[in-house]
N, C-alpha and C positions, 0 to 999 in steps of 0.2 A: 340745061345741063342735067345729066341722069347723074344719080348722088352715089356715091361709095362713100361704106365705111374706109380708112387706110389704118390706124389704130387705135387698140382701144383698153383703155389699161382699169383695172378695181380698184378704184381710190377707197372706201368704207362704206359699208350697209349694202345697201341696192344701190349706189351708187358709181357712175359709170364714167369715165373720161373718154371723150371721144373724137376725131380728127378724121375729116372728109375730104375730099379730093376737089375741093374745090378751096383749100385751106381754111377751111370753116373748124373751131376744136370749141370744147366746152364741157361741161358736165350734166350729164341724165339720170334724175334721178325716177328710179321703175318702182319704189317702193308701191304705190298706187297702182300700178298695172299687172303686176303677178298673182291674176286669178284664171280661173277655168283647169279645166283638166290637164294642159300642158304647161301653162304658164304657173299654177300653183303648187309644183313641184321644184320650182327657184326660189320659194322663200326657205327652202333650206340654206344657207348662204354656203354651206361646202358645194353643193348643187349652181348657186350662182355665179360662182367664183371661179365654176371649169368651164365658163365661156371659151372661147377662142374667136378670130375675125376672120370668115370662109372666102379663102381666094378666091373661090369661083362667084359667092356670093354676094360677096366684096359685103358685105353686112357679119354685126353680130348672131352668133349663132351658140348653144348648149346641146351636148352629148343628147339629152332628151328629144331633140329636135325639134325642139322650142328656137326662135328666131322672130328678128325685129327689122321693118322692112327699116332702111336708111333711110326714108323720109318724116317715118312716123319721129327716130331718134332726132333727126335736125330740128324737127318740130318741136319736141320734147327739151331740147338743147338750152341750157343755161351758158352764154355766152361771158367769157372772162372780163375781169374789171380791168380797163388799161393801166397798167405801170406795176402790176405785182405781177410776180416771176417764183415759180416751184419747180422741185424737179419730182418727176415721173419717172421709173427704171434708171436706164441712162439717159435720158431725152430730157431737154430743157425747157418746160411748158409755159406758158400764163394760166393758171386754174385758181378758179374758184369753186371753195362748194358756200351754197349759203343754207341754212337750217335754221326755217321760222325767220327771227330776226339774228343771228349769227352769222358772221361770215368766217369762213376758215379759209387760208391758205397750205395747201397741201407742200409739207416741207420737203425735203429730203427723207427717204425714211418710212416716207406715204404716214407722216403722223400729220394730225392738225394742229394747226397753230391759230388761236384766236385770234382775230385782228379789228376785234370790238372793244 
């Protein structure tokens, strides 16, 4: 199966929520990968934050034309813990982020909620 992004919302940091077309969703965190000449113009996080997910593309993609293929993200993908439940925009998720040894759940709100 060739992979698509289908949405993809900024939970905090360089942190990315993401959902594939093969129902695959989770959390990417790119703090680690925004170097080089295109990529190192996303740690401005106003800069990270005007992503959008390119129809034609079906991946994420930045005004700079900075872009991430969908498999590198799947790879990257932190898969949610079964039985906890956030909401993202208006969409009902399962996410997790975890940081270090932290885990939050992404509330209503897109604040985090400790769940340590």
């Amino acid at each position: 199966m060739i992979l698509h992004v289908k949405v993809a919302r900024h939970l905090h940091d360089y942190v990315l929520w993401v959902k594939f077309n093969d129902g695959a969703e989770g959390t990417v965190d790119l703090a680690g990968e925004l170097d080089g000449e295109v990529f190192g113009a996303l740690k401005d996080l106003a800069v990270f934050r005007a992503f959008r997910v390119d129809p034609v593309l079906e991946t994420v993609v930045w005004p700079n034309g900075a872009d991430l293929a969908p498999e590198f993200l799947y790879e990257k993908m932190k898969r949610p813990s079964r039985g906890k439940r956030a909401k993202v925009g208006k969409e009902d998720h399962q996410i997790m982020a975890r940081e270090g040894k932290k885990c939050y759940k992404i509330s209503k709100g897109k604040r985090k909620v400790s769940l340590d």
